[in-house]
C-alpha positions in Angstrom: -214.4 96.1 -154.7 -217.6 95.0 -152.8 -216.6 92.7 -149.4 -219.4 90.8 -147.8 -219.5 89.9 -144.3 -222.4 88.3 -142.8 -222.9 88.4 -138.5 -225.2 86.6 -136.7 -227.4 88.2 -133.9 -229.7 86.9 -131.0 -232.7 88.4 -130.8 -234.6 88.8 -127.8 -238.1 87.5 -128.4 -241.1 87.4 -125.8 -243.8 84.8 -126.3 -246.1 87.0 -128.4 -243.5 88.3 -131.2 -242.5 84.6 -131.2 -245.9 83.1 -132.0 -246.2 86.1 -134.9 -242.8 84.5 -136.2 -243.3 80.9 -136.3 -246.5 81.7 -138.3 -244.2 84.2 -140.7 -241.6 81.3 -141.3 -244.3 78.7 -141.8 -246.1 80.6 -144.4 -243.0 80.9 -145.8 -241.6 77.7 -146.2 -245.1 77.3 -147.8 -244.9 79.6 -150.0 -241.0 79.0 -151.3 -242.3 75.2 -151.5 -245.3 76.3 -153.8 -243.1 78.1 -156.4 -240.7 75.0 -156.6 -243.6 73.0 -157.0 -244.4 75.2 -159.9 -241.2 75.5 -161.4 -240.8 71.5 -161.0 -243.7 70.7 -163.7 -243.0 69.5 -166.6 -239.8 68.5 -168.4 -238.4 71.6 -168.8 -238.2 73.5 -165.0 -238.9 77.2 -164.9 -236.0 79.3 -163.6 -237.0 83.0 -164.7 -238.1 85.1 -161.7 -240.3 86.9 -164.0 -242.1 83.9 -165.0 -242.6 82.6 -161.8 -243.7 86.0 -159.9 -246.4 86.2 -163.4 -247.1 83.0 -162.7 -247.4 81.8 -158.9 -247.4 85.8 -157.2 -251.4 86.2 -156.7 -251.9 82.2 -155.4 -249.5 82.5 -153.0 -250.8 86.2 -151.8 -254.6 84.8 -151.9 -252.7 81.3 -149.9 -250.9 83.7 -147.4 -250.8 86.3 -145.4 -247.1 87.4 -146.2 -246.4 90.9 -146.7 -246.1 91.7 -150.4 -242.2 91.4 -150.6 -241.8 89.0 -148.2 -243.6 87.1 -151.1 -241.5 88.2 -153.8 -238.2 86.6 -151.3 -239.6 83.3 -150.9 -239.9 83.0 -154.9 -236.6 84.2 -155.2 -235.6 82.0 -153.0 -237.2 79.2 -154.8 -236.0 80.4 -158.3 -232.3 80.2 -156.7 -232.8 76.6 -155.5 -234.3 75.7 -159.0 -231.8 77.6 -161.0 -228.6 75.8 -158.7 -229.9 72.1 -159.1 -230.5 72.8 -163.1 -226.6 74.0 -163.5 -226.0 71.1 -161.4 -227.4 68.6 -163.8 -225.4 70.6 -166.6 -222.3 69.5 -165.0 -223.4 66.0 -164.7 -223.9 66.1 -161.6 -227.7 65.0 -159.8 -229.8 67.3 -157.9 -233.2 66.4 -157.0 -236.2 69.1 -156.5 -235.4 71.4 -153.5 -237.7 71.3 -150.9 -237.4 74.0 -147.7 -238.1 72.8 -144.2 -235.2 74.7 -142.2 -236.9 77.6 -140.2 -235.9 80.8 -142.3 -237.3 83.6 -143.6 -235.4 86.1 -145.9 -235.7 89.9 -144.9 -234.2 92.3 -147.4 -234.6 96.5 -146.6 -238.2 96.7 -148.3 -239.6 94.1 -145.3 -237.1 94.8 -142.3 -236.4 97.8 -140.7 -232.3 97.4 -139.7 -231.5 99.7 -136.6 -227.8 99.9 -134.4 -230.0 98.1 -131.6 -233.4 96.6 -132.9 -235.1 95.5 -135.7 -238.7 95.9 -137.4 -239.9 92.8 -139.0 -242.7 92.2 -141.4 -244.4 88.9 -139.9 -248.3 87.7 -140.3 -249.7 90.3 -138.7 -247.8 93.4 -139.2 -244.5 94.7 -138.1 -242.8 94.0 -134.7 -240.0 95.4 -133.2 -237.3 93.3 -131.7 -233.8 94.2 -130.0 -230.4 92.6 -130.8 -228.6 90.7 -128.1 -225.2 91.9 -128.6 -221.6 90.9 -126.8 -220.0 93.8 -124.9 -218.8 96.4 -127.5 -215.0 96.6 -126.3 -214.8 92.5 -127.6 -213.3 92.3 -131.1 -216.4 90.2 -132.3 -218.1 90.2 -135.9 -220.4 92.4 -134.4 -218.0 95.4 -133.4 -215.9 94.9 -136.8 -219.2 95.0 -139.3 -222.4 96.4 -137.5 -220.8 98.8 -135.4 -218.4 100.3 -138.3 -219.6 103.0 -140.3 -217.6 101.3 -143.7 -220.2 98.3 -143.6 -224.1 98.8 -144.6 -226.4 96.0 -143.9 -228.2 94.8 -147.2 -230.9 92.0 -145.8 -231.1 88.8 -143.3 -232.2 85.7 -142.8 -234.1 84.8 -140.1 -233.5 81.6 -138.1 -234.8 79.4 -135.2 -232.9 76.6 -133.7 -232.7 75.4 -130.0 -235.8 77.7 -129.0 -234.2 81.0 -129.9 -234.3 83.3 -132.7 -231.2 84.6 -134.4 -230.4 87.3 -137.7 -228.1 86.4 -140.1 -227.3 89.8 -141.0 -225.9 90.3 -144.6 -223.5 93.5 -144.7 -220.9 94.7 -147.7 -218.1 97.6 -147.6 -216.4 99.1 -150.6 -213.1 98.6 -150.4 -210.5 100.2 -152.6 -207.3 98.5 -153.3 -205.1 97.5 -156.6 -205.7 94.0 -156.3 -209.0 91.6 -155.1 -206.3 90.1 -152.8 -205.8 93.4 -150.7 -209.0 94.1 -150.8 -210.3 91.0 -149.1 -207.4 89.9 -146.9 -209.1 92.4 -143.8 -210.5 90.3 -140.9 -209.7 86.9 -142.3 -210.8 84.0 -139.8 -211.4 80.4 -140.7 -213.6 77.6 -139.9 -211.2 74.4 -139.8 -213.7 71.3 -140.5 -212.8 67.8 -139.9 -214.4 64.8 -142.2 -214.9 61.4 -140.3 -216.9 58.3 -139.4 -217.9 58.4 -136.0 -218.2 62.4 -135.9 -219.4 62.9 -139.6 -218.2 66.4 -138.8 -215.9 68.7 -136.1 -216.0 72.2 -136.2 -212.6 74.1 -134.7 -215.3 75.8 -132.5 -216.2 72.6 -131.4 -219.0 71.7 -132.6 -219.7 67.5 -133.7 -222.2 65.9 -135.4 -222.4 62.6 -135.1 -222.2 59.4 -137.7 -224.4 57.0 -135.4 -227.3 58.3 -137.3 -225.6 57.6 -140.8 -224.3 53.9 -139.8 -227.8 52.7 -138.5 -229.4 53.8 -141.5 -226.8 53.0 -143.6 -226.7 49.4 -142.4 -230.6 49.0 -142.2 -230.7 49.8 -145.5 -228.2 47.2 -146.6 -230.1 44.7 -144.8 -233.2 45.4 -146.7 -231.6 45.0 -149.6 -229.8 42.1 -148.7 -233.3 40.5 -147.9 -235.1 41.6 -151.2 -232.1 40.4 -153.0 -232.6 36.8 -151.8 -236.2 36.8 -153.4 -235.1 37.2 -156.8 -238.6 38.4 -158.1 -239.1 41.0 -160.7 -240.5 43.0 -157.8 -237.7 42.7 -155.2 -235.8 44.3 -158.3 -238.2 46.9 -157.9 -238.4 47.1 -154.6 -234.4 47.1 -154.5 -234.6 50.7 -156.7 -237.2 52.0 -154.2 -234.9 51.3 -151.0 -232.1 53.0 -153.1 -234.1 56.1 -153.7 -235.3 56.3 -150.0 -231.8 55.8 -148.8 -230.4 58.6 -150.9 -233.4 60.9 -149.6 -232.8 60.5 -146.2 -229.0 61.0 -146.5 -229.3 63.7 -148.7 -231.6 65.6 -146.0 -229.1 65.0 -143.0 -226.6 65.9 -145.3 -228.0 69.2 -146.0 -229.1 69.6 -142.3 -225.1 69.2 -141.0 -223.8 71.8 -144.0 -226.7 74.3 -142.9 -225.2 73.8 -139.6 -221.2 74.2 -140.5 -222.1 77.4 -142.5 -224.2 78.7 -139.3 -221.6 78.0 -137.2 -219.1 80.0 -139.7 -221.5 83.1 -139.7 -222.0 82.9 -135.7 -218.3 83.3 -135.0 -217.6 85.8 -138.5 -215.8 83.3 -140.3 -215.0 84.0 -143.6 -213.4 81.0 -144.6 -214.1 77.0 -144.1 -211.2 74.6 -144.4 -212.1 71.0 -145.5 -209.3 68.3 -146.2 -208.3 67.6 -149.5 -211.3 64.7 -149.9 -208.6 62.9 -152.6 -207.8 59.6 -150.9 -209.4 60.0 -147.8 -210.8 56.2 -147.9 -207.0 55.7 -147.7 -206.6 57.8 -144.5 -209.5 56.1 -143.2 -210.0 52.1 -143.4 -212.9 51.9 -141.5 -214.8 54.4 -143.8 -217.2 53.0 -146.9 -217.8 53.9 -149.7 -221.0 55.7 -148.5 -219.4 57.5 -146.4 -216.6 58.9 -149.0 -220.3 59.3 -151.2 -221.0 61.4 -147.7 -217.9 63.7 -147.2 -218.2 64.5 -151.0 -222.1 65.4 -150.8 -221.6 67.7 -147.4 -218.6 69.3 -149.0 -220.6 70.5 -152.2 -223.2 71.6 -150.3 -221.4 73.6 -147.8 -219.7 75.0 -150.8 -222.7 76.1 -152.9 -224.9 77.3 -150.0 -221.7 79.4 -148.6 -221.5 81.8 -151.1 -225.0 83.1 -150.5 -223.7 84.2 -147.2 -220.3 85.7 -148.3 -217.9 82.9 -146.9 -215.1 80.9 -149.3 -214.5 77.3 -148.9 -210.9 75.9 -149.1 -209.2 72.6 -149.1 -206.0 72.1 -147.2 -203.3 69.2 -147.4 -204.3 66.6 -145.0 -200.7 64.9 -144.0 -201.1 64.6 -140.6 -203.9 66.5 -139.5 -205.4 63.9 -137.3 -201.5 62.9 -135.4 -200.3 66.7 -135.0 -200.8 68.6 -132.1 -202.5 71.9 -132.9 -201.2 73.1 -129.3 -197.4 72.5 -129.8 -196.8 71.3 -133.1 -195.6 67.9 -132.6 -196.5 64.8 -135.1 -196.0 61.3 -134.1 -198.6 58.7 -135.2 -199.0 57.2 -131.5 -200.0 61.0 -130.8 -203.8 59.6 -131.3 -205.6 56.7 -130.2 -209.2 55.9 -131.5 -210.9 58.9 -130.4 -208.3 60.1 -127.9 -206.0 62.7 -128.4 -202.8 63.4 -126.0 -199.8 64.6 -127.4 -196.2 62.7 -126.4 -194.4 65.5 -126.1 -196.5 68.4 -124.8 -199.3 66.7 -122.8 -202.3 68.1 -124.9 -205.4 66.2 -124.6 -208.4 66.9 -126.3 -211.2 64.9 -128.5 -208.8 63.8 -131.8 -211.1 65.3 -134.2 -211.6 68.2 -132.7 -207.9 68.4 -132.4 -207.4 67.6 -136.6 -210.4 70.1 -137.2 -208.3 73.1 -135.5 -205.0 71.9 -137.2 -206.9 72.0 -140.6 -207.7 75.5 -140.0 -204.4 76.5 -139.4 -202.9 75.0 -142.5 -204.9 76.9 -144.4 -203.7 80.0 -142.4 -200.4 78.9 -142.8 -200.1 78.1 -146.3 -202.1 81.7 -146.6 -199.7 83.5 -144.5 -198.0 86.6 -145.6 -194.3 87.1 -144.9 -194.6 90.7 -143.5 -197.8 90.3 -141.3 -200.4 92.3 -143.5 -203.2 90.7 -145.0 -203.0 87.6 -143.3 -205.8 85.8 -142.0 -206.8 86.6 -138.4 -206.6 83.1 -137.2 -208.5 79.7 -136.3 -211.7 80.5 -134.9 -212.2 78.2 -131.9 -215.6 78.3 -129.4 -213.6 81.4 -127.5 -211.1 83.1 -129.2 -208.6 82.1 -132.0 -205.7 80.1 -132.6 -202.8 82.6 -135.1 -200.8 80.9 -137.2 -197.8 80.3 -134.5 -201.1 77.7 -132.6 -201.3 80.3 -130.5 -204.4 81.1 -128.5 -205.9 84.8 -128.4 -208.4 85.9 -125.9 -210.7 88.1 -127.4 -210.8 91.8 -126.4 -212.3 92.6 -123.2 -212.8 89.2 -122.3 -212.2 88.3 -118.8 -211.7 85.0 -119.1 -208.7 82.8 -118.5 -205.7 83.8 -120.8 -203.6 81.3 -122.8 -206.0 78.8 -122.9 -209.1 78.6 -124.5 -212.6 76.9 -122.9 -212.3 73.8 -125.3 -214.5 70.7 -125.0 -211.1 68.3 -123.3 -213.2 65.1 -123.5 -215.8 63.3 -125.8 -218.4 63.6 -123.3 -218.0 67.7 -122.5 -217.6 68.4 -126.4 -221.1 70.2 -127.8 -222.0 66.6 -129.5 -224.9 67.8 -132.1 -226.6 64.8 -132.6 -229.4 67.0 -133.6 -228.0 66.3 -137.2 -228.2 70.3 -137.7 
């Protein structure tokens, strides 16, 4: 049975390689953007690869200045997008026309060059050559269980620039042999816990938050315009009402697909396999202060996350969410005065931390729990925090060879020290 695994890698890029790549991953986006374009006309939208490589291959090559396959990856990519939002529609469900603006480019073996230390990349302007930052080789990282093991090949990338640096989502696969698909995939096992909220949209286990300030304003701006327009009574405020819908859905849509691009990069930086969302049934009920948008929100971000995850190789689980947010993931405790607002500090232990961050880490060990195996083999590896990993005991495990402090892990303790990403990833 194949197993994919996919690692992400820093790359070290001076000035000059980095001018030849922003130019790559603009033509790019150009060119994926042109085929949907294409495949968008009409009533009926093209999904065959064939037809649109007949079809769209020699504009974009005369538009361009893409290598030949790096070409044939942004239609692909494009075709994929199409081909998800028409089997989308099938299930009744909406999808509007895709439309790429993260900075990515997909590399497969024809366009990229993969070596143990350095890669050769296709850009603009011919190849370049640039080396992998990796962690020391005696940690027990995605990197020393995939790229450095002579069981896993690696089959393509993506490339990707956020926060000024470059990084290489490298995709790699093993054949393993076992009687059943459960054996065979149980190796290595680590999960993303996610938390859903209102004022932190989203918290990673690793820490990571992205803020719901931007969601409220615009979600309450938008109310007030239609609030106005709805006072008029005209034949065009009804009009104009429809408009400020469609805008409204756009814009939350976008940041929607911006946070789950972010979630499933923050799984592939830390070699999760698996992301853990609550059960999303009743979570108005676990939530007063949460609208109706925002349930419309948590249900949007966790289909998203879902569909774009299995282009990288990770599953996406939902846990029981009794408790999550008034357990302590460091001792195990529940009592409902456990939290406060945004506060966490456990009654009987002492634990403080941020309380989502808190409920994120306690929904990845459910899931590691309720996956557990009585005799120790093929269980999970644990909860993947920013450093290390919580087993299913809420243990902490340093990482191999690191010399940091043991037994506790360099969590964000306090709102203002957690990695906020109000960036809206």
């Amino acid at each position: 049975m194949e197993v994919r695994r996919t690692v992400s890698v820093k790359l070290d890029v001076d000035s000059n390689d980095a001018a030849l790549l922003r130019e790559t991953v603009d033509e790019f986006l150009l060119a994926a953007n042109y085929v949907v374009d294409h495949a968008w006309q009409g009533e009926y939208k093209t999904t065959s690869k064939a037809q649109l490589h007949a079809e769209t291959y020699d504009d974009v090559r005369e538009q361009t200045r893409l290598h030949a396959n790096l070409v044939q990856n942004a239609r692909n990519k494009a075709a994929d997008a199409v081909q998800s939002a028409v089997a989308r529609w099938k299930q009744g469900e909406y999808a509007g026309k895709p439309h790429f603006t993260s900075p990515t480019v997909v590399y497969d073996k024809r366009c990229a060059t993969f070596h143990d230390e350095y890669v050769s990349l296709a850009t603009v302007e011919g190849r370049i050559e640039v080396e992998y930052l990796l962690p020391a080789a005696d940690r027990d990282t995605p990197h020393s269980r995939y790229l450095d093991s002579d069981d896993y090949q690696v089959t393509g990338a993506e490339l990707h620039h956020r926060d000024g640096q470059w990084f290489l989502h490298l995709r790699t696969n093993a054949e393993v042999e076992s009687d059943t698909p459960k054996q065979a995939t149980t190796g290595h096992r680590t999960v993303l816990g996610v938390d859903l909220g209102v004022n932190q949209l989203a918290v990673t286990s690793t820490g990571t938050f992205w803020s719901g300030h931007e969601f409220d304003h615009w979600r309450r701006e938008y109310e007030e315009r239609r609030g106005s327009l709805q006072q008029c009574g005209m034949r065009a405020a009804h009009e104009n009402i429809q408009s400020v819908g469609g805008k409204e859905t756009g814009r939350f849509k976008l940041m929607l697909h911006r946070i789950a691009n972010g979630i499933i990069e923050e799984a592939a930086e830390n070699g999760c396999t698996i992301i853990a969302f609550e059960e999303l049934s009743g979570i108005c009920d676990r939530l007063p202060e949460a609208s109706w948008g925002h349930k419309w929100a948590f249900e949007r971000l966790y289909e998203y996350v879902k569909y774009k995850s299995e282009l990288h190789g990770i599953d996406v689980a939902v846990v029981d969410p009794e408790n999550t947010s008034r357990r302590c993931s460091h001792c195990g405790f529940t009592h409902p005065d456990n939290r406060d607002s945004e506060a966490f500090v456990c009654l009987k232990c002492g634990y403080e931390n941020h309380a989502d961050y808190n409920a994120a880490k306690n929904v990845g060990l459910r899931y590691l729990r309720r996956n557990q195996t009585g005799d120790g083999g093929g269980a999970p590896v644990g909860v993947r925090l920013n450093r290390g990993t919580l087993n299913a005991n809420g243990e902490y495990e340093t990482p191999a060879g690191d010399s940091g402090q043991s037994g506790s892990p360099r969590e964000s303790p306090t709102l203002n020290e957690a990695r906020s990403s109000d960036r809206a990833k």
